[in-house]
C-alpha positions as CSV (number, residue, x, y, z in Angstrom):
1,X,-44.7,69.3,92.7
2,X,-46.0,66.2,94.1
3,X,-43.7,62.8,94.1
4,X,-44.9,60.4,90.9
5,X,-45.9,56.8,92.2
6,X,-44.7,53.8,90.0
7,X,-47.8,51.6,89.4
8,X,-46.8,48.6,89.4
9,X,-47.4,46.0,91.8
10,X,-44.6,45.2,94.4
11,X,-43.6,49.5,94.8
12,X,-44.6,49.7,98.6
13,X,-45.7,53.4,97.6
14,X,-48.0,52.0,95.2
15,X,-48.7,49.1,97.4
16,X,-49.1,51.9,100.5
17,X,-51.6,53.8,98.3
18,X,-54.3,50.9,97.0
19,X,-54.5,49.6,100.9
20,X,-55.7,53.7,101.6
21,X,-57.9,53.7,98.5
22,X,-59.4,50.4,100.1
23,X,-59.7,51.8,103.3
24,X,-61.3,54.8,102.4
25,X,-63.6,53.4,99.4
26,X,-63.6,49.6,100.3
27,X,-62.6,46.9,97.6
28,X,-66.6,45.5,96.6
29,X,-65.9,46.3,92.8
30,X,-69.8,47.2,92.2
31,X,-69.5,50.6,94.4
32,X,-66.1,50.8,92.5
33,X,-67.6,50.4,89.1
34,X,-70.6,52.9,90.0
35,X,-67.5,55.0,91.5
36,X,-66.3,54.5,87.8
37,X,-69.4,55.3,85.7
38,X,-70.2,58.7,87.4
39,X,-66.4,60.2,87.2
40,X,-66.6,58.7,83.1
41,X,-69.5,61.2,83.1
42,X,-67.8,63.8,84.7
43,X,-64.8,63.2,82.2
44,X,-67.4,63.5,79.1
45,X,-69.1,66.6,80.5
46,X,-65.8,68.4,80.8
47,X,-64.8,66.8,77.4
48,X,-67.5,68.0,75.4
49,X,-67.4,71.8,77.6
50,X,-63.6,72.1,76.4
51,X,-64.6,70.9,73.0
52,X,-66.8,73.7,72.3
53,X,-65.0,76.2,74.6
54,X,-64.3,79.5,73.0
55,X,-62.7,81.4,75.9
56,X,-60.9,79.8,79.1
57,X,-59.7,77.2,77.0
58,X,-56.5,76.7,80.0
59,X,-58.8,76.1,82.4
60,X,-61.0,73.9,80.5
61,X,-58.6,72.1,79.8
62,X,-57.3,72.0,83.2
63,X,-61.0,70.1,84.0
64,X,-60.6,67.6,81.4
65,X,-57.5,66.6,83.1
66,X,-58.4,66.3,86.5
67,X,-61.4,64.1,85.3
68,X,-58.9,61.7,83.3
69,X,-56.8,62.1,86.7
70,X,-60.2,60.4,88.4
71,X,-61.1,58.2,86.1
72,X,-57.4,56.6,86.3
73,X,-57.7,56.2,90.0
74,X,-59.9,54.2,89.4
75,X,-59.2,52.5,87.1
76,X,-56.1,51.7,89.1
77,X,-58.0,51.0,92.1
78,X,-59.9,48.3,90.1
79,X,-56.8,46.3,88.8
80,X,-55.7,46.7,92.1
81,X,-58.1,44.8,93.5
82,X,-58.1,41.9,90.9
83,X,-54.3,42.3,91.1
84,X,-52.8,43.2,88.2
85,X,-50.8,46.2,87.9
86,X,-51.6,48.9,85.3
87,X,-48.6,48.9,83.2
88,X,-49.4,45.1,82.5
89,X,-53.4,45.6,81.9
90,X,-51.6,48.6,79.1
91,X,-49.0,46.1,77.5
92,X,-51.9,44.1,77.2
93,X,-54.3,46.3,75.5
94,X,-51.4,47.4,73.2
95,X,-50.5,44.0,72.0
96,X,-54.5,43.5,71.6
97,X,-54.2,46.8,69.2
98,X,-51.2,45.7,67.2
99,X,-52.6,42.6,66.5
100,X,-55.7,43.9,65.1
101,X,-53.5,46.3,63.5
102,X,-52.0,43.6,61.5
103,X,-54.8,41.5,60.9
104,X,-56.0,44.2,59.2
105,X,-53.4,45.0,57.4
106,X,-53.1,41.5,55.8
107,X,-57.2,41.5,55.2
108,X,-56.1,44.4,53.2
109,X,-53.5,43.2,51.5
110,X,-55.5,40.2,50.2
């Protein structure tokens, strides 16, 4: 099993890890955001494969989540770069979603 990295900004494994993704794949966020379109296509490809899989399903599914794998990279790479740290950018998006949530909620209520 491999060792989990903690992505958050200030882990020097993490912090070890971005400086290699920019080394290898530069930080210019275009190439990184073309980087990001193709593996999104990948991910759908192997999404809608597993989705109408009859057989293989395992390793099918085993596709689908090397793609998300990809994608997150990323996706990591990216807030890297702008320097935020994913769990942030999630918290973020999650209190985004409960507020709409509640907005919601009261517009129905109404």
């Amino acid at each position: 099993m491999t060792d989990m990295i903690k992505l958050d900004k200030g882990n020097s494994d993490y912090e070890t890890f971005m400086r290699r993704l920019n080394t290898e794949y530069s930080s210019d966020i275009p190439s990184r955001l073309k980087k990001l379109m193709e593996e999104v296509g990948e991910l759908v490809e192997a999404c809608m494969v597993r989705q109408s899989a009859k057989d293989d399903i395992y390793e099918k599914s085993l596709h689908v989540f090397e793609e998300l794998g990809d994608v997150a990279l990323i996706l990591t790479h990216i807030c890297s770069i702008y320097g935020v740290d994913v769990p942030s950018v999630v918290q973020t998006a999650k209190n985004k979603f409960d507020y709409r949530m509640a907005e919601k909620a009261k517009k129905e209520a109404e």
